[in-house]
C-alpha positions in Angstrom: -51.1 -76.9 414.6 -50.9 -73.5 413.6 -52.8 -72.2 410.4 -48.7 -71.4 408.7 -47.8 -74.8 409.8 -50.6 -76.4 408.7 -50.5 -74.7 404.5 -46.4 -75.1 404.9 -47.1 -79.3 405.4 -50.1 -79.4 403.0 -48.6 -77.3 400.2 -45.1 -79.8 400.7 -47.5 -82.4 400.2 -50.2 -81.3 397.7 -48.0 -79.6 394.7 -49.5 -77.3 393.0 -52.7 -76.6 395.4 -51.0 -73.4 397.4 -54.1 -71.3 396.7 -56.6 -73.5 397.1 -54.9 -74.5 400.7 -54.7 -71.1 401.6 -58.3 -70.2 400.6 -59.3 -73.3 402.9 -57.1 -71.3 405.5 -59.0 -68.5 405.3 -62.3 -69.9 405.4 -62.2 -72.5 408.2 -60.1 -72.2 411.4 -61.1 -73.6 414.9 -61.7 -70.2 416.5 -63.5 -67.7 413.8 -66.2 -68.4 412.2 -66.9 -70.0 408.4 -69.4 -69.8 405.9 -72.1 -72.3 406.5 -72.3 -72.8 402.8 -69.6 -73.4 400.0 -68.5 -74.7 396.7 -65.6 -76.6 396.0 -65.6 -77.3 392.0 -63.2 -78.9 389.4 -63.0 -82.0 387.0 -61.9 -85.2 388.2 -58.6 -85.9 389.5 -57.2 -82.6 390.7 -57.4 -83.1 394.5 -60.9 -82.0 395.9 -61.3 -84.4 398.2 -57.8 -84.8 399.0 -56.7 -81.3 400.1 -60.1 -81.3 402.0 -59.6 -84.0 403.8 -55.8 -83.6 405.0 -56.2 -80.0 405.8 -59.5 -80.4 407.8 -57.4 -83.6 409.6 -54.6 -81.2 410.2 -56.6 -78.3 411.8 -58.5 -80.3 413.9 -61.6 -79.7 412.5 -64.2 -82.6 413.5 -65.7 -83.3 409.7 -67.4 -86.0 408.2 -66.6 -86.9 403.9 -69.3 -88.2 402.1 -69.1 -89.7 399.0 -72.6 -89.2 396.8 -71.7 -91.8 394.3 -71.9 -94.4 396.4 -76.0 -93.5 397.2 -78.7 -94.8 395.3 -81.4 -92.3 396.3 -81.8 -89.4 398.4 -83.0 -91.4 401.7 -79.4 -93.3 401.4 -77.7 -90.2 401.2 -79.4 -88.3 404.4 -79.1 -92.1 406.5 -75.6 -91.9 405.5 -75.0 -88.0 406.6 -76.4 -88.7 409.5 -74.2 -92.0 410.4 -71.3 -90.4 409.1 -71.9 -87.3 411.6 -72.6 -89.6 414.3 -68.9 -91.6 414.0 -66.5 -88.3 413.5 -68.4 -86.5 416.4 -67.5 -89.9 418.4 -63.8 -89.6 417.0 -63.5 -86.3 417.7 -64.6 -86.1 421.2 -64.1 -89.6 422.4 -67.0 -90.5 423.0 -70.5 -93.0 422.6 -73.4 -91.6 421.2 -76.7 -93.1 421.6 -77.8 -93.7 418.0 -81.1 -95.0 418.5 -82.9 -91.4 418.5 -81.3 -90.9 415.1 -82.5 -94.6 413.3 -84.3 -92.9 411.3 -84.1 -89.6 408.6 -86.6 -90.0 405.3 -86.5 -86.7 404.4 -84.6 -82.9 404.5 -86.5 -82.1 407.6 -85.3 -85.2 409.6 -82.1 -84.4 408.5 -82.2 -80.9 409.8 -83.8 -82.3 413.3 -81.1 -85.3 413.5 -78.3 -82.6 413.0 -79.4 -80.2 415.1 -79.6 -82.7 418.1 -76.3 -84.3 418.0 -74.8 -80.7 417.5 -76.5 -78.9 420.1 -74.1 -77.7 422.4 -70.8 -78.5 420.5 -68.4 -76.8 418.6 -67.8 -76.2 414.6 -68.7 -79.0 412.8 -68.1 -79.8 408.8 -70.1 -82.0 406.2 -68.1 -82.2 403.0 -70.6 -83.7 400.2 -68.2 -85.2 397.9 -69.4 -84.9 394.1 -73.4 -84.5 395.1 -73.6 -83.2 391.1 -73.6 -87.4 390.7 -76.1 -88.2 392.7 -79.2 -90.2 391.1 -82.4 -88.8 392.7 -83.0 -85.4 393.9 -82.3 -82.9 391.3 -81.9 -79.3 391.9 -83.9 -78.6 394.4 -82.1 -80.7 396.9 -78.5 -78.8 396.1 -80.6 -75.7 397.1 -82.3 -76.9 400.8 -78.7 -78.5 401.6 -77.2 -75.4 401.1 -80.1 -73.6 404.2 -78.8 -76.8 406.1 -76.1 -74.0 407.7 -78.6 -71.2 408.5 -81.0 -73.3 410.5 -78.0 -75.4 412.2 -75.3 -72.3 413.4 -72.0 -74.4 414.4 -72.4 -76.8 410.7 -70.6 -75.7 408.1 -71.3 -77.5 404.6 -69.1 -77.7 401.7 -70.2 -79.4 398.6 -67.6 -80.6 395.8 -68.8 -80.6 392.1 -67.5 -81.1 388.8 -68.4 -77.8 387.6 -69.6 -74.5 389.5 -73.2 -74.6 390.6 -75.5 -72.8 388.6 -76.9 -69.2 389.6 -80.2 -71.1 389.4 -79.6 -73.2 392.0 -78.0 -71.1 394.4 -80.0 -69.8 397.3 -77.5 -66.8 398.2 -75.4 -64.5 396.1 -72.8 -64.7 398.3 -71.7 -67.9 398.2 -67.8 -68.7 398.4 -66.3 -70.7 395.3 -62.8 -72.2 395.4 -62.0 -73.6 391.9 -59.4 -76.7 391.4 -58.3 -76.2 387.9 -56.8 -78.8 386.0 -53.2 -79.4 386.2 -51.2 -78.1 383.2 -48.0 -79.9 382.1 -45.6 -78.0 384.2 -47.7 -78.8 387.4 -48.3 -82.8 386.4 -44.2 -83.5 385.4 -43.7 -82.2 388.8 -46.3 -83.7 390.7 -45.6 -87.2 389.2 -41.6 -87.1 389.2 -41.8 -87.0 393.0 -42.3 -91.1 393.3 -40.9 -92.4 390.8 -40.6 -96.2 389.8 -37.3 -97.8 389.6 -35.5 -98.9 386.5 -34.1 -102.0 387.9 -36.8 -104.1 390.1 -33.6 -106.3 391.3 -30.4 -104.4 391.8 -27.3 -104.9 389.8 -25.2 -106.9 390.9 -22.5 -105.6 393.4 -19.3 -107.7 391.7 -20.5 -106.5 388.3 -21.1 -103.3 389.2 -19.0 -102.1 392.0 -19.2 -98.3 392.2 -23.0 -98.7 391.0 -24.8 -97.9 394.7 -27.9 -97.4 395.8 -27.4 -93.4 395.7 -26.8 -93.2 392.1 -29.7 -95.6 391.2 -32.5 -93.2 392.7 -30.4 -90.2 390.9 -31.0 -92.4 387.9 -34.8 -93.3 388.6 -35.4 -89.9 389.2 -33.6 -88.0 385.5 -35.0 -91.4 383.8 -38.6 -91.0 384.8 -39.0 -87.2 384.3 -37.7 -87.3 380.7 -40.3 -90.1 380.1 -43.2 -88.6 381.6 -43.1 -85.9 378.8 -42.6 -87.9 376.1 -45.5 -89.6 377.2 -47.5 -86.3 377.7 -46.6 -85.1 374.6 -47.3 -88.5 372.6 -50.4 -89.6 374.3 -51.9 -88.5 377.5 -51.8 -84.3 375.5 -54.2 -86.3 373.1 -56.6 -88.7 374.9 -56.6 -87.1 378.4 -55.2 -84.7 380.9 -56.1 -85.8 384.2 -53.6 -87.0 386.7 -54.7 -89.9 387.5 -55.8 -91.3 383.9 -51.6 -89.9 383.0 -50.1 -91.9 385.9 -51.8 -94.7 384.7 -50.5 -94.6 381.4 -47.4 -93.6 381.7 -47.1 -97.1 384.4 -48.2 -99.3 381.9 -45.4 -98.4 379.3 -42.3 -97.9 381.8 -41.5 -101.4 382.2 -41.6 -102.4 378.6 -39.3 -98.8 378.2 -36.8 -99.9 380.3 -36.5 -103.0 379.0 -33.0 -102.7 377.1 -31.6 -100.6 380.5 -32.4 -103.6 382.5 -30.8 -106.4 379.8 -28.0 -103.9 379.7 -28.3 -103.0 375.5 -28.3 -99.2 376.8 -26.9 -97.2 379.7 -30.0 -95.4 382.1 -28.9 -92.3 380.5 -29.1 -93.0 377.1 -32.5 -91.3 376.9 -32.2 -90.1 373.2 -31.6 -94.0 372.1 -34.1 -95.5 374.5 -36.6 -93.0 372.5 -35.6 -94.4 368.9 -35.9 -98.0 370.0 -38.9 -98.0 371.8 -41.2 -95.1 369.4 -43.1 -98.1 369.1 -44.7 -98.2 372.5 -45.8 -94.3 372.2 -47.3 -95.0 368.8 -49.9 -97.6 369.6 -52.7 -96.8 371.6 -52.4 -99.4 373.8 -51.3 -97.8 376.9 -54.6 -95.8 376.9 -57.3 -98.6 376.4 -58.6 -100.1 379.3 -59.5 -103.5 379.5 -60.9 -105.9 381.7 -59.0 -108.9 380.5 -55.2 -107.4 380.0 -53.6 -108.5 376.8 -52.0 -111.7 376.7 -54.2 -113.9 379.0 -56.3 -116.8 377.4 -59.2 -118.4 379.1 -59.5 -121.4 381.3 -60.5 -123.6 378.5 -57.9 -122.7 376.0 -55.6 -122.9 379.0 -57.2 -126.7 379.8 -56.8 -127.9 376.0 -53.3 -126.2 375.9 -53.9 -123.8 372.8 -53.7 -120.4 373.2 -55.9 -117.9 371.8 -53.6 -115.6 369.4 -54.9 -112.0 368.4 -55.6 -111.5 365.2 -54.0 -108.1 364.2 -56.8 -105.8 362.9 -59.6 -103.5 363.7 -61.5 -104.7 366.5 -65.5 -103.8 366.2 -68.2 -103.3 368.6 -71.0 -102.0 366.9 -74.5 -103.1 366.7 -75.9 -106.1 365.2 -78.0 -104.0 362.3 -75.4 -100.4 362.4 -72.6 -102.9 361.5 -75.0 -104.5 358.6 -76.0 -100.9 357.8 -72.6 -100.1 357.7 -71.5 -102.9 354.8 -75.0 -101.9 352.8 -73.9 -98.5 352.3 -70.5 -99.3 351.5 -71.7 -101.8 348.8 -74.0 -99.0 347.7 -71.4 -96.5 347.4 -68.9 -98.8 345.6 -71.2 -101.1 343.4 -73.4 -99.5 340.0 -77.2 -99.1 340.4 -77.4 -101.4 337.8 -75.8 -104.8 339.1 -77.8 -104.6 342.5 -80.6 -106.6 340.8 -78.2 -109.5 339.9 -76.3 -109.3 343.7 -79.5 -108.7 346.0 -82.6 -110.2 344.7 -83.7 -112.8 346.2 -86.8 -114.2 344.3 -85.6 -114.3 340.4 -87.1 -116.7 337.6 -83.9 -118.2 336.9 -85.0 -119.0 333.0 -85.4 -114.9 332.3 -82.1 -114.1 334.6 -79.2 -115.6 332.9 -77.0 -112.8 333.8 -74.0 -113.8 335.5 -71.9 -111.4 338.6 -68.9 -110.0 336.3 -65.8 -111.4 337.5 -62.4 -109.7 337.4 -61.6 -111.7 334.4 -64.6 -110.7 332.3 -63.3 -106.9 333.3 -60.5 -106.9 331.4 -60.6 -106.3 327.8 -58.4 -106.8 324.6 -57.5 -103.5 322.5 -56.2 -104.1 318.7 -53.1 -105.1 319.5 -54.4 -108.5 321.4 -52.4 -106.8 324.6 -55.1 -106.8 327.9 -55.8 -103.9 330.3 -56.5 -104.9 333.5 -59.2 -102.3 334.9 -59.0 -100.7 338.9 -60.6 -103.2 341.1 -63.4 -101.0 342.5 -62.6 -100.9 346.1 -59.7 -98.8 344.8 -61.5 -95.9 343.9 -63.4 -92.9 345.1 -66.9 -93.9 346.5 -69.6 -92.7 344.7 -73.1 -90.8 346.3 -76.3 -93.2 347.2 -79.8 -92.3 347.8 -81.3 -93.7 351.2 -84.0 -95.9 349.3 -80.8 -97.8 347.7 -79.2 -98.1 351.1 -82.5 -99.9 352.6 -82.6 -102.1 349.6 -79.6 -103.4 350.3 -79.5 -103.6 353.7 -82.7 -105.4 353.4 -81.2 -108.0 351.3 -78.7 -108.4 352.9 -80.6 -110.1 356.1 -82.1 -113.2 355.9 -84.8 -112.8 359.0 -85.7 -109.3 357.9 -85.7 -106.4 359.5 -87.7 -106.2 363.1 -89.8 -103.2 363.6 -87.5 -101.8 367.0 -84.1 -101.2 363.8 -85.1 -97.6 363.5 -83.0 -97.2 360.6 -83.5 -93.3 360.3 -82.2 -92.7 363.4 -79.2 -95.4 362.4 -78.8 -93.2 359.6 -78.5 -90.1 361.5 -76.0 -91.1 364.4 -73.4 -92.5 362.0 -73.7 -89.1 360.0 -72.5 -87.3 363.1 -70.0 -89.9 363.5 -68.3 -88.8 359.9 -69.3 -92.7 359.0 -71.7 -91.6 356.1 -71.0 -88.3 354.9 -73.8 -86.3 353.4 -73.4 -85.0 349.9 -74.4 -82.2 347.6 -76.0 -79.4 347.7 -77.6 -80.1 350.9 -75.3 -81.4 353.1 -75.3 -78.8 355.5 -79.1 -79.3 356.0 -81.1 -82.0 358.3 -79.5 -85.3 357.7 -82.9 -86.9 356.9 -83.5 -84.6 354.2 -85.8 -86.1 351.6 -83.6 -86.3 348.7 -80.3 -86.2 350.2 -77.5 -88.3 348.7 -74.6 -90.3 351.0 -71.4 -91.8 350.4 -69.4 -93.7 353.0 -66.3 -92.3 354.9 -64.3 -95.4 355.4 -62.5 -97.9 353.5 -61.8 -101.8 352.3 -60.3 -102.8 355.5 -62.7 -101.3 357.5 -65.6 -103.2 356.4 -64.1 -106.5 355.9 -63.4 -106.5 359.3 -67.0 -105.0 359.9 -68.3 -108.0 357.6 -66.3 -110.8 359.1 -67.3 -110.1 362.6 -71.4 -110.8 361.9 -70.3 -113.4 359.1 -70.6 -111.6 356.0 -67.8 -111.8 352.9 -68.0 -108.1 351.2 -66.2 -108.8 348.4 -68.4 -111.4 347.6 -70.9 -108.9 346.7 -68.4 -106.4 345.7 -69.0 -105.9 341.8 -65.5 -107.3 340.3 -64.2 -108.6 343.4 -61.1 -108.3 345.5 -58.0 -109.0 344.6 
């Protein structure tokens, strides 16, 4: 194919990637010569790999795709270069190759070698390195010999696909071309995305029903349907928690069904977008749609399904947090909410129970009686604003609160430190600017009731049975 025919397919095909397709154009062609060295960089999901592969299919380019994730270490990735080169060259020229001269490559210079022999003699030749910025073992210094691979070997052109640009560090030549894949704005992924759409109706209506309702008008339909719900969808919740295409698709799949829900039962027509919208806001304000899971909501498990109960989801907050954060967690928030005064009567352990007669004041013994007899029922404590705590309080507590003690790998400063950047426990004062671990620095928490009850409940611990006053 010619190089116009080749960017008019590609661009028909890959919206949105004209530049990029004609800056592939440019570069490599059959009959002039290419860079032996080049960058292709952008974040996932913008069509790297994709555009490299169709247009170096298309010009007739014999190539050979790696993908570095799949390698553990860097002998797996030059075994696998080699193989790799050793089946396109056989696609490309119809041909068998005698592999055993090539079992084996343990370093860069049997690479090199291997290459150079199977090339020798044959025309241009391309080794796309598909995200080599994951690979596990060989660091910088590995980027920089691939990248000689194309002065020692003439007719090999490399091209290396990262996340982000290579750095000037690792570069062994100033002159290194760079074609960048930005991400896809809104514009570019409503119109990449409303080119396959699903259908509203999996089953089509039926023909006595619906007479004049034909197969024409249903992808007219599918089509004005599913644009108008990709952007409520962007603007909802893929603007918010992600902007790749691929995580967007996804996302936007798992809600249409449940969207189209009343179209299909017939309680609204497939343009009544505007209603649609007001009686399904529920689906775009959940978050859902943008959790992944390995069990998908709604299944139970082979035993439940044996004895015949199913396991119902408790509506809530759903925790996974360490065994001692999470116990942390509830210490400071009993700190923050409970006097200095009453944590000897709720946390010690060893008392002489003829000198400690002191009772935990219950909500009843909170109220008092003015002059008139009438009773004022004070603020339950959870209620209110949390006050500052010192970390020596926090420990106390938290020690208490176990009954096996702390081990000596809990490193509690370092506890203490991550859920201040996480806004859990917000430093106070005068200091709260300064090192989180500050000698002297005060801390309140930054969530509420409902949080830790549900943090409590999940290691088996009541708060508000320590909770000065109790809960309502």
């Amino acid at each position: 194919m010619l190089p116009d025919e080749i960017i008019a397919q590609l661009t028909g095909e890959f919206v949105c990637r004209e530049q990029q397709i004609q800056h592939l154009a440019a570069l490599y062609t059959a009959h002039l010569p290419s860079p032996p060295f080049a960058n292709v960089h952008g974040l996932t999901a913008t069509g790297k790999s994709s555009v490299l592969r169709a247009y170096f299919h298309l010009a007739q380019l014999p190539y050979a795709l790696i993908n570095v994730r799949e390698c553990i270490t860097t002998r797996h990735l030059l075994e696998r270069i080699v193989a790799a080169s050793l089946d396109a060259l056989e696609e490309a020229h119809d041909e068998q190759i005698d592999r055993r001269p090539y079992a084996r490559t343990e370093n860069l210079s049997a690479l090199c070698v291997n290459l150079q022999k199977m090339l020798e003699g044959r025309g241009k030749f391309v080794l796309v390195l598909d995200a080599i910025d994951k690979l596990r073992e060989g660091g910088g210094t590995l980027v920089a010999a691939l990248g000689r691979l194309g002065e020692a070997i003439p007719n090999l052109a490399l091209v290396l696909t990262t996340t982000l640009s290579i750095a000037p560090s690792l570069r062994h030549s100033s002159s290194i071309p760079y074609i960048a894949f930005p991400p896809y704005t809104r514009p570019q992924l409503l119109a990449i995305l409303s080119k396959t759409p699903p259908k509203v109706f999996l089953t089509a209506p039926s023909a006595e029903t619906f007479p004049d309702y034909t197969p024409d008008l249903a992808a007219e339909d599918d089509v004005w349907l599913w644009s108008r719900f990709l952007g409520a969808v962007y603007d909802s919740l893929s603007k918010h928690t992600g902007r790749d295409l691929v995580s967007f698709h996804s996302t936007a799949l798992r809600l249409w069904s449940k969207f189209v829900e009343p179209v299909v039962k017939g309680e609204f027509g497939t343009r009544d977008f505007s209603r649609l919208m007001v009686n399904r806001r529920h689906l775009f304000q959940g978050e859902e749609a943008v959790l992944d899971r390995i069990i998908k909501s709604g299944q139970t498990s082979n035993a439940n399904a044996e004895s015949g109960a199913a396991k119902r989801t408790v509506p809530g907050i759903v925790q996974s947090l360490p065994f001692y954060t999470t116990h942390l967690l509830i210490a400071a928030y009993l700190a923050s909410y409970n006097p200095a005064r009453t944590d000897v009567t709720y946390f010690m352990k060893h008392t002489d129970k003829r000198k400690n007669k002191r009772r935990a004041p219950s909500a009843a013994s909170l109220s008092t009686t003015s002059k008139g007899g009438v009773k004022h029922r004070r603020i339950s404590r959870h209620l209110l604003t949390p006050s500052p705590f010192s970390l020596d309080r926090l420990f106390a507590i938290f020690k208490a609160l176990l009954v096996d003690g702390v081990p000596q790998s809990a490193d509690l400063y370092t506890s203490v430190a991550t859920l201040t950047s996480l806004k859990l426990l917000v430093r106070t004062g005068l200091g709260g600017a300064s090192d989180a671990l500050e000698p002297g620095g005060r801390w309140r928490v930054g969530f509420g009731w409902e949080f830790v009850r549900g943090l409590g409940r999940s290691v088996g611990v009541e708060v508000g049975e320590y909770l000065v006053g109790g809960v309502d």
